[in-house]
ZAPADREN-279566 format. One record per residue (C-alpha): x, y negated, z. Coordinates in Angstrom, 3 decimals. Layout:
x: X, y: Y, z: Z
...
***
This chain:
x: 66.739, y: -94.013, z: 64.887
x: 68.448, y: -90.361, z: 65.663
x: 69.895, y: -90.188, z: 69.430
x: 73.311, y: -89.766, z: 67.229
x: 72.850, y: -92.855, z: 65.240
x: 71.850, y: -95.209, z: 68.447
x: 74.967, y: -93.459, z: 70.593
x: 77.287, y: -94.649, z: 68.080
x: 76.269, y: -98.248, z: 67.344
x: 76.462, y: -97.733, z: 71.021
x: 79.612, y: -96.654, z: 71.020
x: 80.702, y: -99.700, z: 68.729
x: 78.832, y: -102.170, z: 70.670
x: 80.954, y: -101.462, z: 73.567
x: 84.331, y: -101.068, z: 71.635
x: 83.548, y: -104.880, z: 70.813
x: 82.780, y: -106.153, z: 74.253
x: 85.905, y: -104.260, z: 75.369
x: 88.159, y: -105.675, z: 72.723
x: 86.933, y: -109.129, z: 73.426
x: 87.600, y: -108.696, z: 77.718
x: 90.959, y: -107.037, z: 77.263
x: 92.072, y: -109.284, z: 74.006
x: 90.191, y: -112.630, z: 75.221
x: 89.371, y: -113.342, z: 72.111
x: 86.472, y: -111.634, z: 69.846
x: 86.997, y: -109.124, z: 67.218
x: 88.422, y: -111.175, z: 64.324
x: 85.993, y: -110.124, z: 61.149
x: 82.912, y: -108.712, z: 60.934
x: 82.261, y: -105.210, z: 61.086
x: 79.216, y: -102.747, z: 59.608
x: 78.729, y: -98.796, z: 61.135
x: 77.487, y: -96.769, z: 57.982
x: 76.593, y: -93.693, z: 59.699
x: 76.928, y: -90.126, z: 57.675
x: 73.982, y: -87.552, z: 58.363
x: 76.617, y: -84.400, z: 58.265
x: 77.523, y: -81.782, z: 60.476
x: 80.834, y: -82.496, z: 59.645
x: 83.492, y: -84.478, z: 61.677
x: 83.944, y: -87.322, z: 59.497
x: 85.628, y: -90.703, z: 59.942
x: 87.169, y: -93.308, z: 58.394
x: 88.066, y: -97.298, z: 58.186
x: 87.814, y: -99.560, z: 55.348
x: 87.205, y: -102.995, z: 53.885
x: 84.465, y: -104.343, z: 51.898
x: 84.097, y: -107.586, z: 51.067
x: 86.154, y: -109.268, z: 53.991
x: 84.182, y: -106.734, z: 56.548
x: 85.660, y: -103.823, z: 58.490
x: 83.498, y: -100.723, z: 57.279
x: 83.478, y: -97.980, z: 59.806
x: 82.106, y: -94.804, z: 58.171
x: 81.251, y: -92.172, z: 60.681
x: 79.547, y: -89.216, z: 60.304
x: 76.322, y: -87.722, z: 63.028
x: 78.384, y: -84.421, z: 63.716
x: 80.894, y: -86.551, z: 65.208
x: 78.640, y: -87.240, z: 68.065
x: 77.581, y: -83.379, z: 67.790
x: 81.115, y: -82.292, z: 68.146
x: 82.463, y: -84.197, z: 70.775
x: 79.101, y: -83.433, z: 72.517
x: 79.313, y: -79.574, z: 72.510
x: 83.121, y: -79.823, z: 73.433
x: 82.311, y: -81.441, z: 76.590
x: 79.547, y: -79.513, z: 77.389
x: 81.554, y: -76.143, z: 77.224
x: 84.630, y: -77.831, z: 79.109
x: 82.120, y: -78.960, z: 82.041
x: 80.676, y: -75.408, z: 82.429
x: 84.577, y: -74.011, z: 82.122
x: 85.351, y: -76.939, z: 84.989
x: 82.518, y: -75.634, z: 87.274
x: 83.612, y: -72.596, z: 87.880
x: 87.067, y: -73.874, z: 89.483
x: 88.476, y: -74.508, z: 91.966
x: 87.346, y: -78.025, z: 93.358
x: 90.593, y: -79.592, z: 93.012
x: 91.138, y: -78.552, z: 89.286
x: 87.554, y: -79.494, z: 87.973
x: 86.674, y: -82.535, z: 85.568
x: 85.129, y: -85.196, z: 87.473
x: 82.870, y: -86.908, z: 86.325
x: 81.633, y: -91.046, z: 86.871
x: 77.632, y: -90.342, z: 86.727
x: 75.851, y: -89.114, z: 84.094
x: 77.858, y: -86.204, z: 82.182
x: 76.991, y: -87.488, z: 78.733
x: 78.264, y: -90.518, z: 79.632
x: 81.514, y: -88.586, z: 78.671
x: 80.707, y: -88.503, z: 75.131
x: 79.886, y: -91.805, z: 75.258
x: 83.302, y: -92.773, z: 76.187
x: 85.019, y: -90.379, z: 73.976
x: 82.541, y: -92.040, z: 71.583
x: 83.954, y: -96.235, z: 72.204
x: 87.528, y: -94.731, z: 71.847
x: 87.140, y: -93.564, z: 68.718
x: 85.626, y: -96.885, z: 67.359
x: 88.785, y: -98.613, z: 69.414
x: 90.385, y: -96.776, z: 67.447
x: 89.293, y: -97.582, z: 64.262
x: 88.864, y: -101.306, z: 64.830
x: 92.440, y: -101.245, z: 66.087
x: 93.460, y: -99.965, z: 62.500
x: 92.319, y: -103.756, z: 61.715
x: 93.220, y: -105.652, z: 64.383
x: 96.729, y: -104.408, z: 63.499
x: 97.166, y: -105.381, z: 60.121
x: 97.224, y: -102.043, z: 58.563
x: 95.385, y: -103.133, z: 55.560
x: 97.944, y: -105.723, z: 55.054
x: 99.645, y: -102.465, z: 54.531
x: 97.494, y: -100.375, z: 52.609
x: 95.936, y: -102.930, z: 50.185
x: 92.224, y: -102.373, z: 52.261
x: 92.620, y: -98.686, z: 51.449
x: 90.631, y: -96.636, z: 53.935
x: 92.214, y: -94.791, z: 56.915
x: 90.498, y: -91.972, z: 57.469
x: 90.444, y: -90.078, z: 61.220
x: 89.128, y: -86.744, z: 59.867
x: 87.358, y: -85.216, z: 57.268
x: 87.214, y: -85.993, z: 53.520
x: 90.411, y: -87.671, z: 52.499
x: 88.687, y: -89.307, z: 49.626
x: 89.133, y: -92.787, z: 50.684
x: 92.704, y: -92.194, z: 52.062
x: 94.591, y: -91.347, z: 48.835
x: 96.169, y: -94.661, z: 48.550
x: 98.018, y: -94.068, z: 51.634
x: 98.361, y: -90.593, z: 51.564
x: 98.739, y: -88.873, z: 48.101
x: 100.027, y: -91.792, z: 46.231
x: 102.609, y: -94.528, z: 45.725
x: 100.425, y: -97.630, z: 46.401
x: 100.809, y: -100.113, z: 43.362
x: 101.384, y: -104.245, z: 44.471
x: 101.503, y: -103.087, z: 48.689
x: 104.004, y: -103.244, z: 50.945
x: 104.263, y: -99.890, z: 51.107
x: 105.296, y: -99.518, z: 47.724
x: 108.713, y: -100.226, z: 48.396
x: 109.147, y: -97.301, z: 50.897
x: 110.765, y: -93.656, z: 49.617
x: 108.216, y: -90.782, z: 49.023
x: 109.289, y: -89.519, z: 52.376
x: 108.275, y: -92.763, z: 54.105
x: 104.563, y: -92.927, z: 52.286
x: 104.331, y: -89.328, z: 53.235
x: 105.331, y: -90.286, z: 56.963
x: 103.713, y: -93.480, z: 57.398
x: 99.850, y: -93.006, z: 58.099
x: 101.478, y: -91.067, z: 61.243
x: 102.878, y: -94.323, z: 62.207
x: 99.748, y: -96.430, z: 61.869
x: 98.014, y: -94.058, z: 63.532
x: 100.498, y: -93.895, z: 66.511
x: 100.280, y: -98.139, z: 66.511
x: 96.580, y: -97.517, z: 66.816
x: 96.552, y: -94.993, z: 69.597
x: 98.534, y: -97.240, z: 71.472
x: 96.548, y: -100.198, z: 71.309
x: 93.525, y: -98.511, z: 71.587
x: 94.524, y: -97.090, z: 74.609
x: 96.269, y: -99.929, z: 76.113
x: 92.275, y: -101.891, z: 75.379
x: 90.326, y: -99.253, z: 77.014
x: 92.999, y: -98.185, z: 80.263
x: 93.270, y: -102.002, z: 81.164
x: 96.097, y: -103.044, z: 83.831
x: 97.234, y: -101.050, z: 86.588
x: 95.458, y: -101.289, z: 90.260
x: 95.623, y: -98.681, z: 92.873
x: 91.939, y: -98.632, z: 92.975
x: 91.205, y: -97.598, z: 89.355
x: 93.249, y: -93.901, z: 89.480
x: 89.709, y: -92.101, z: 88.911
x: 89.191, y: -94.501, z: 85.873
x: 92.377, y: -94.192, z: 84.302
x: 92.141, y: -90.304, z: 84.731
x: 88.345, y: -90.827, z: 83.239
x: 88.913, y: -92.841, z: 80.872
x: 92.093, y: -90.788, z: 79.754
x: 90.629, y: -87.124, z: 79.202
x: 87.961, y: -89.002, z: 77.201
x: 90.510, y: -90.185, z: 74.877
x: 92.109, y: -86.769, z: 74.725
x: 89.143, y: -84.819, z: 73.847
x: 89.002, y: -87.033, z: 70.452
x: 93.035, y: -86.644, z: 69.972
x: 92.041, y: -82.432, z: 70.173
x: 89.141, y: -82.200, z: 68.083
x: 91.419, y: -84.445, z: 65.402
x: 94.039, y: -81.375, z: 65.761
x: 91.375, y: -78.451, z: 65.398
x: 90.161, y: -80.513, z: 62.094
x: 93.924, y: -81.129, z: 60.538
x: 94.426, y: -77.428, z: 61.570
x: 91.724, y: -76.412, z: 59.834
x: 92.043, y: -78.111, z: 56.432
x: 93.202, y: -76.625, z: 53.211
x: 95.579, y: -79.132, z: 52.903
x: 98.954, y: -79.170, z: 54.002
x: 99.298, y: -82.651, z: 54.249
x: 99.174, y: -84.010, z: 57.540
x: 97.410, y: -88.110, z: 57.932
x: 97.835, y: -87.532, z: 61.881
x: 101.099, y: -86.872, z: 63.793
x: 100.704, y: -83.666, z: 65.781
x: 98.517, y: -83.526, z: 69.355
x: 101.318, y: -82.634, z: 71.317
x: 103.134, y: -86.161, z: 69.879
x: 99.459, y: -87.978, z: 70.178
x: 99.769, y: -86.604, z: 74.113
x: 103.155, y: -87.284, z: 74.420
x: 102.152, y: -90.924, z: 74.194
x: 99.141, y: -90.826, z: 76.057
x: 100.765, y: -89.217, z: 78.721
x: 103.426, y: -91.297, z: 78.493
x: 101.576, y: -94.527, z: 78.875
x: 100.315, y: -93.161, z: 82.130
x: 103.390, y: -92.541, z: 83.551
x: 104.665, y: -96.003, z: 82.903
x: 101.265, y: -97.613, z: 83.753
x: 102.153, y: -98.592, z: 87.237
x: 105.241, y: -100.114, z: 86.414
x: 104.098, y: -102.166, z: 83.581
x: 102.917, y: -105.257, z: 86.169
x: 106.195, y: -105.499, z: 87.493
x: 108.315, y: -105.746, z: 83.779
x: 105.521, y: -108.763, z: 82.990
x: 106.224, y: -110.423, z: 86.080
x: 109.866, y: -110.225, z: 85.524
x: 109.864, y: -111.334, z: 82.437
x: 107.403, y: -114.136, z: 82.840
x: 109.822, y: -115.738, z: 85.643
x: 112.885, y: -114.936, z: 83.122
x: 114.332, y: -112.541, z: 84.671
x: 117.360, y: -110.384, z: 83.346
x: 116.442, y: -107.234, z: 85.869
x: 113.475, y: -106.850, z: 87.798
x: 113.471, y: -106.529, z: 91.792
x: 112.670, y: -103.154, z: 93.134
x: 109.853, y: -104.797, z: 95.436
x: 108.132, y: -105.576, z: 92.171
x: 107.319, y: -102.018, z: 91.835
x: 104.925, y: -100.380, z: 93.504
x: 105.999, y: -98.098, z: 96.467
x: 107.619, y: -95.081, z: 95.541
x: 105.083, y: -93.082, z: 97.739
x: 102.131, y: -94.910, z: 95.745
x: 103.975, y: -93.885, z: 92.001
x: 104.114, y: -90.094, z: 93.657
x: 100.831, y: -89.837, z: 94.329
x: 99.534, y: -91.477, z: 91.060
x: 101.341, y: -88.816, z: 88.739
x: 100.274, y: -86.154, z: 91.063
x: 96.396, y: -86.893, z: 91.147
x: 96.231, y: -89.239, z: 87.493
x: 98.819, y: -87.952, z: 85.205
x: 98.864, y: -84.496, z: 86.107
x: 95.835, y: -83.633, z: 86.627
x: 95.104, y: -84.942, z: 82.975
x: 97.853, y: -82.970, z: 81.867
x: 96.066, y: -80.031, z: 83.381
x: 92.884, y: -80.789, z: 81.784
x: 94.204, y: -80.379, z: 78.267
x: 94.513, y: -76.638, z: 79.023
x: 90.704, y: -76.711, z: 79.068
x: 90.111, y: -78.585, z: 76.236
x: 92.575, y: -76.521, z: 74.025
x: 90.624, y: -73.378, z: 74.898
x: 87.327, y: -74.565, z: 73.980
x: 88.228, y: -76.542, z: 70.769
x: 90.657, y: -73.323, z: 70.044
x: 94.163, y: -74.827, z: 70.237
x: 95.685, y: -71.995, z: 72.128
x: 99.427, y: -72.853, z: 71.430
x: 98.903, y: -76.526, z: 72.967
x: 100.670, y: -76.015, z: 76.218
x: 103.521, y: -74.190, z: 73.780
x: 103.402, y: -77.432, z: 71.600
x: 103.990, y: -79.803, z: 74.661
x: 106.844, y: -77.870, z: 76.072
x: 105.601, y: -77.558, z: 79.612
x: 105.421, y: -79.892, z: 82.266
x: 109.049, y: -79.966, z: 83.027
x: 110.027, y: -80.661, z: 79.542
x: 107.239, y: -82.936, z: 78.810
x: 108.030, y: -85.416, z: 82.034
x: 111.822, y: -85.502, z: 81.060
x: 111.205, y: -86.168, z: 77.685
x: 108.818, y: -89.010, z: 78.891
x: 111.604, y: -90.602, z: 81.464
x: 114.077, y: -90.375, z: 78.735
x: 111.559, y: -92.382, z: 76.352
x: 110.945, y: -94.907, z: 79.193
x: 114.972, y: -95.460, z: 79.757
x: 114.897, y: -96.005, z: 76.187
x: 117.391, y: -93.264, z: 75.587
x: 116.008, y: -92.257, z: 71.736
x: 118.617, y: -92.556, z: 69.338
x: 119.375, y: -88.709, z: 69.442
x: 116.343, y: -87.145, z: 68.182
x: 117.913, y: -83.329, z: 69.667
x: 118.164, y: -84.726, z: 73.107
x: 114.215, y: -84.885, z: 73.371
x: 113.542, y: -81.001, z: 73.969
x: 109.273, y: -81.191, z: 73.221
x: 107.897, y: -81.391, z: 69.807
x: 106.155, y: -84.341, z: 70.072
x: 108.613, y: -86.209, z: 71.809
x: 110.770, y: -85.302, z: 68.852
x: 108.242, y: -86.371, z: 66.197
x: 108.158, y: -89.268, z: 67.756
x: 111.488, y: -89.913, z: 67.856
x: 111.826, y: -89.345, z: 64.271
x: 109.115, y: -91.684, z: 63.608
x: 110.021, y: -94.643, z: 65.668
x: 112.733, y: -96.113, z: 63.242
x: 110.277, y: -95.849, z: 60.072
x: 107.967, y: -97.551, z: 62.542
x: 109.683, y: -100.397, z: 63.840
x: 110.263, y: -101.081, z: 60.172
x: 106.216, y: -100.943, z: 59.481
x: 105.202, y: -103.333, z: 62.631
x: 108.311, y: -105.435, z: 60.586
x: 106.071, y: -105.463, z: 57.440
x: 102.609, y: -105.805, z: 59.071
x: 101.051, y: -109.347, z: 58.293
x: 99.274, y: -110.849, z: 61.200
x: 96.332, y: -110.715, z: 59.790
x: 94.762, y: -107.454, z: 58.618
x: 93.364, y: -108.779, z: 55.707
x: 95.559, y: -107.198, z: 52.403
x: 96.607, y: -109.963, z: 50.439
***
């Protein structure tokens, strides 16, 4: 076995323990890696007789490894404060970026998106072969053959935005004021996949987008950390039936300062270095800067979405756009993901 193959059944491994602590329940079907030798970035989801197939390619591994390994000699030579730390071993980065990715895809399951597709594959990058259904074509006896051409054309972005939420949400866990090095970890990990993604949609011949933009992909990321800490509180709250929820449910407001400052920020900052070695230069143009970016986010949070030209960021308006079409998907999703 290649050191690429055994990192990603690696990789899968753990996105199955980690799906069965955070769920509490284990993954619900059975699942086969087929790994691709190729030095290109390649992956996709699919069913096969009643089994999730992931199909992932070795330059995967390759890629993500060689980004890192750039980024860590870019971090070295700043100052201390800006760097990319690290928990251990540095190629344990890859390994995390790694388990995200398979999140990822066994999210695309867990979520019923083949309830949606018919068991046509969703493909993360690459060939887009397996992803016509979704993609290219109206899908004959699926749900989604009742939405407009626009919709089809729009809807893999949605899936994939369900995904990278869930995903996320599995491999971030709950808030505590004594995981901020995790959650800023664990959260650059997750972005160097979202910005490789980018480079390979950028780079295609085809004008057809399957992923919503990185700067929307971020948005949410980004987004999720802001409103990590205060996630506890709205549970609580609404577990005791509460119509508002008491300020001393929050953390303190010094705690929330310092979190954005040393967690969401600094990831925020990191992306700069990522950008420039997977060659995104327009990335920090794309987010709209941190000003933008953070009052597009607290606009999000307050739930204030209905005017798509209020957001002032690109991928807080894509996602704007996107959310009714998506409520309307989660509507259609069968509990299951199993197509009929």
């Amino acid at each position: 076995m290649t050191d690429q193959e055994a990192r990603l059944r690696h990789a899968l491994a753990a996105a199955l323990d980690r799906y069965n602590e955070r769920v509490g329940s284990p993954f619900p079907a059975d699942v086969r890696l087929e790994i691709v030798e190729s030095d290109a970035f390649f992956a996709q989801v699919s069913m096969a007789s009643k089994a999730v197939v992931v199909d992932v390619s070795t330059g995967v591994v390759d890629r993500i490894d060689a980004v890192w390994n750039s980024a860590l000699e870019i971090s070295a030579g700043l100052p201390e404060g800006d760097r990319i730390d690290l928990l251990g071993n540095p190629s344990h980065t890859v390994d995390m970026s790694l388990r995200w990715l398979m999140q990822h895809e066994l999210n695309h399951y867990a979520n019923g998106h083949f309830s949606l597709t018919g068991g046509a594959a969703l493909l993360e990058a690459g060939s887009d072969t397996g992803y016509g259904l979704v993609s290219h074509a109206s899908p004959v006896n699926t749900p989604l053959a009742e939405l407009t051409g626009e919709e089809l054309a729009l809807a893999p972005l949605c899936l994939e935005l369900q995904t990278d939420h869930d995903s996320t949400e599995i491999v971030l866990g709950a808030y505590s004021s004594e995981n901020w090095v995790l959650f800023r970890y664990y959260a650059t990990c997750i972005m160097v996949v979202i910005l490789i993604i980018e480079h390979e949609e950028r780079s295609s011949d085809d004008d057809r987008r399957t992923h919503p933009w990185a700067a929307t992909r971020l948005f949410m990321l980004l987004g999720h950390l802001v409103e990590l800490p205060y996630i506890p509180a709205i549970k609580r709250a609404h577990h005791e039936g509460l119509e508002s929820i008491p300020a001393d449910y929050y953390p303190p407001e010094a705690e929330i300062k310092r979190y954005q400052s040393e967690v969401v920020s600094r990831v925020l900052g990191r992306s700069q270095i990522f950008a420039e070695v997977i060659g995104l230069q327009n990335l920090w143009d794309d987010l709209g800067g941190y000003d933008g970016l953070f009052e597009d986010i607290r606009r999000a949070m307050i739930g204030d979405t209905d005017d798509h030209s209020a957001f002032t960021t690109r991928g807080a308006q894509q996602w704007a756009e996107l959310k009714p079409l998506n409520n309307h998907l989660l509507e259609m999703i069968r509990p299951i993901g199993l197509p009929e």
